[in-house]
C-alpha positions, 0 to 999 in steps of 0.5 A: 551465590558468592561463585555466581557474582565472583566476575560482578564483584570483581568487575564492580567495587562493593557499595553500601546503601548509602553509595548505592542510593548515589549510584541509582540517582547517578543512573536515573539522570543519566536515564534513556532520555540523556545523550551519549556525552551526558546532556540532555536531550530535548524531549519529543512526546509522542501518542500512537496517533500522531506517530502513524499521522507523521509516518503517513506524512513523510514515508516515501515510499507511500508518496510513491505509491501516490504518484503511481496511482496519479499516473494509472488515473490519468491513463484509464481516463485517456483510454477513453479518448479512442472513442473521442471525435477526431476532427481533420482539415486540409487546405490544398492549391495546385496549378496545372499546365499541359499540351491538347490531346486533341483537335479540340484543345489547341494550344496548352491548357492550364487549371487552377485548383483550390480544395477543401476538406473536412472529416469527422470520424469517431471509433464507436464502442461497438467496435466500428467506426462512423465517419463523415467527408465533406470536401470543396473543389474550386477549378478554373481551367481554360479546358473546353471540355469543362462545364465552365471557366471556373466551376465548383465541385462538391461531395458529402460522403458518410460511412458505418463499419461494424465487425460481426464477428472477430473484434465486434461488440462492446466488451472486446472495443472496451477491453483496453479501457477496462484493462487500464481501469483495472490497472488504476485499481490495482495501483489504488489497492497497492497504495491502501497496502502499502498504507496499511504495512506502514501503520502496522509496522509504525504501530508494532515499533510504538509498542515494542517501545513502549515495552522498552519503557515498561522494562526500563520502569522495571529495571528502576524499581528492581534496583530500588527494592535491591538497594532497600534490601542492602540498607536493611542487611546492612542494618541488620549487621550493625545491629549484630543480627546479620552477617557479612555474607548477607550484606555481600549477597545483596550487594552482588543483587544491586551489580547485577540488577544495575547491569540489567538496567543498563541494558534496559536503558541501551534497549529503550534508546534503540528501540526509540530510534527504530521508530525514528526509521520507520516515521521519519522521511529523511535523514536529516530530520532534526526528530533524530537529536530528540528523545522519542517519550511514548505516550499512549499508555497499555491498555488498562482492561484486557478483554478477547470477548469482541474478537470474532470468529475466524470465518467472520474476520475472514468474510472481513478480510476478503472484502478489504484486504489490499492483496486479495483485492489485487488478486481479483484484479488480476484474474479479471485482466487475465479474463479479458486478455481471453476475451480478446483473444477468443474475439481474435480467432473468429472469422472476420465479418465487417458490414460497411454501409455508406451514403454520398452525395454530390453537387457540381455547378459554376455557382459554388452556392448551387452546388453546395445546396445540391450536395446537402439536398442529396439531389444527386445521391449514392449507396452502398452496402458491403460485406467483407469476409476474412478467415486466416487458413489454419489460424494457428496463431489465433489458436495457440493465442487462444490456448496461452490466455486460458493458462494464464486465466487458470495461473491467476485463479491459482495464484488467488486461491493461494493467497486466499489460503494464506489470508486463512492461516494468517486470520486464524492465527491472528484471532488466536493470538489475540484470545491467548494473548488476554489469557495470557495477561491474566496468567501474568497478573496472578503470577505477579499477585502471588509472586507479591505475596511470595515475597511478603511472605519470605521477608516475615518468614526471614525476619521470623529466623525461618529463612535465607537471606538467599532465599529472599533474594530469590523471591525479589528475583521472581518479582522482578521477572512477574513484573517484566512478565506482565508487563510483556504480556500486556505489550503482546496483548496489544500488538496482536489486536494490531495484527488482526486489524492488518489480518482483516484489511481494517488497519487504517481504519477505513474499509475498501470502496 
């Protein structure tokens, strides 16, 4: 024992209880909440919930991810204005002056014209297309050969174009709108994941510190049993029933359990500020110059007899998990990339189908109303016919989109094989973790008694001073173990709660 300790006592003069009881006052003011220069550092109390709410508030990444999703919104609701009217009006002049082309037309002629026109035409969700001319003519020409000095001519015309085959019907006109919803969808599913790392990664860092401050609580009272220890050897020796090496060997104990204090006390600060990182949004944030106190306690009662099955946390997990959902995503854009380029090699059909109507009259009125009364009408119905001579391109199109339809199919099972592995380590981890505690809470019974049993044996004559010490010893770590135990119980329910897609608390719309 007294090879073991040789570097402590050389590194650390022996103290008495008495001075020992100085030195742990001394450590517990400078505990972990006290700054590196000795001052106190002001307090910051903080629950599980309000560091996941200040996390959500200021992570940038996740404000990020908001503004991605704002722009992916905007940009599937605009897709949508293709299928908007367009409405588009000109107003034109133009004066004209030439010579006679004939015996009828001496000297030059001159005509004026004024034009107007309008045109409405909508791109129909069907494929085609519907538009509708209206166009006005005012011409005052000194032509003999016209029906006035000054005349009106109007004409009205509407046309219908619809693909039959290549580029017809609605899930082909409609796939670009639907590929930018799908896009808006897989930019909200990225937000929700991003989400839920960061209240997974803000809750594992709240408990490990919160584990930090079970250890340091551990570190405290181990020393404060090894002082306890020192004053009974060092009574014990004035009373002439102990020995020196006795006293020594307790000594030793308190150097070595104030350096594991010490190094508690170093894990706790860092551990605080890890958190720190994770919820703050800036590097100037005043929260860096305060002491992080944990105050959502480890969880009394440990019971695994809610946890489900695997396969029941799977069929939860594959309908709110945000990197599922994305996979799903991409397997319906690669489906509609196919869908247009199967539309794409067909042959070209196209059905047009229009209606005008005319009206001319020095009386701009008379032929307004000869035009809208259809008094002078025509139609027309036509049939277009388009077939590229090989069509290679279209084939190998074709052929590129079913690999890229079959790699994101792949690329879901994938994940979905992982999402398996990771549930059902998740759901064991949580079951072995609360078997674990208990494991720990008997350990740390029976090491309780151990002790209880060794001091009577010692005080009997029937033991070490030695063997006492290493009963402390097993103490101390069944505290640290339970502890522990607890810490990691808790730490796999946030698991299976991010294994499943729940970590937030809210499920997938």
């Amino acid at each position: 024992m007294l090879t073991r300790c040789a570097p402590l006592l050389l590194l650390m003069p022996l103290v008495s209880a008495q001075e020992g009881s100085d030195q742990l006052r001394a450590f517990l003011e400078g505990g972990p909440h006290v700054a590196s220069d000795g001052s106190a550092l002001e307090l910051l109390p903080l629950t599980l919930e309000q560091a996941v709410e200040l996390a959500l508030r200021a992570n940038l990444d996740l404000e990020r991810a908001g503004v991605e999703v704002e722009v992916a919104q905007a940009g599937a609701r605009g897709a949508w204005g293709t299928f908007d009217w367009d409405l588009t009006g000109t107003v034109s002049y133009s004066s004209d002056e030439r010579p006679g082309s004939n015996v009828f037309e001496a000297g030059s002629i001159e005509s004026e014209g004024r034009n107007g026109n309008q045109s409405l035409r909508r791109a129909l969700s069907t494929g085609g297309s519907f538009a509708v001319d209206f166009n006005v003519n005012n011409t005052e020409t000194t032509s003999p050969f016209a029906v006035g000095d000054r005349f009106t001519r109007d004409g009205l015309s509407m046309s219908f174009t619809q693909p039959l085959a290549r580029g017809a019907w609605r899930e082909y006109a409609t796939a670009t709108q639907r590929e930018r919803e799908l896009e808006w969808t897989r930019t909200v599913e990225s937000r929700r994941g991003s989400r839920q790392d960061l209240v997974r990664r803000v809750q594992l860092a709240y408990w490990d510190l919160v584990a930090a401050g079970e250890q340091w609580t551990v570190s405290v009272s181990s020393l404060e049993l090894g002082l306890e220890l020192l004053a009974k050897r060092e009574r014990e020796l004035e009373a002439g029933i102990g020995t020196e090496v006795e006293v020594l060997q307790a000594q030793a104990e308190v150097a070595t359990r104030l350096e594991a204090g010490l190094l508690a006390r170093n894990e706790l600060q860092k551990l605080a500020d890890d958190l720190k990182l994770v919820v703050l949004g800036e590097p100037a944030s005043e929260l860096w110059t305060r002491a992080l106190v944990a105050e959502t306690g480890l969880p009394p009662q440990v019971d695994a007899s809610d946890v489900p099955s695997w396969a029941d946390a799977m069929l939860v997990a594959l309908e709110n998990r945000s990197d599922l959902r994305v996979q799903r995503v991409g397997v319906e854009t690669a489906r509609l990339g196919l869908l247009r380029a199967e539309s794409e090699r067909l042959a070209g059909v196209d059905l047009e189908v229009s209606a005008s109507s005319n009206g001319q009259s020095t009386d701009p009125s008379q032929a307004l109303d000869d035009t809208l009364g259809f008094e002078f009408p025509g139609w027309s119905v036509r049939l277009t016919y388009n077939m590229p001579i090989g069509n290679r391109t279209a084939n190998q199109a074709v052929i590129a989109a079913e690999g890229r339809v079959r790699l994101a199919r792949i690329d879901q099972q994938q994940s979905e094989m992982a999402a398996v592995a990771e549930v059902r380590d998740a759901v064991r981890q949580v079951r072995y973790r609360a078997e674990a505690v208990r494991a720990a809470e008997a350990s740390l019974r029976l090491a309780e008694l151990q002790l209880e049993a060794e001091q009577a044996r010692y005080d009997e004559g029937l033991s070490t001073n030695f063997q006492v010490l290493e009963f402390q010893r097993d103490l101390v770590e069944a505290r640290r173990g339970e502890r522990q135990a607890r810490v990691e119980y808790v730490k796999a329910r946030t698991q299976l709660l991010a294994a499943q897609g729940l970590l937030d608390g809210e499920r997938a719309q």
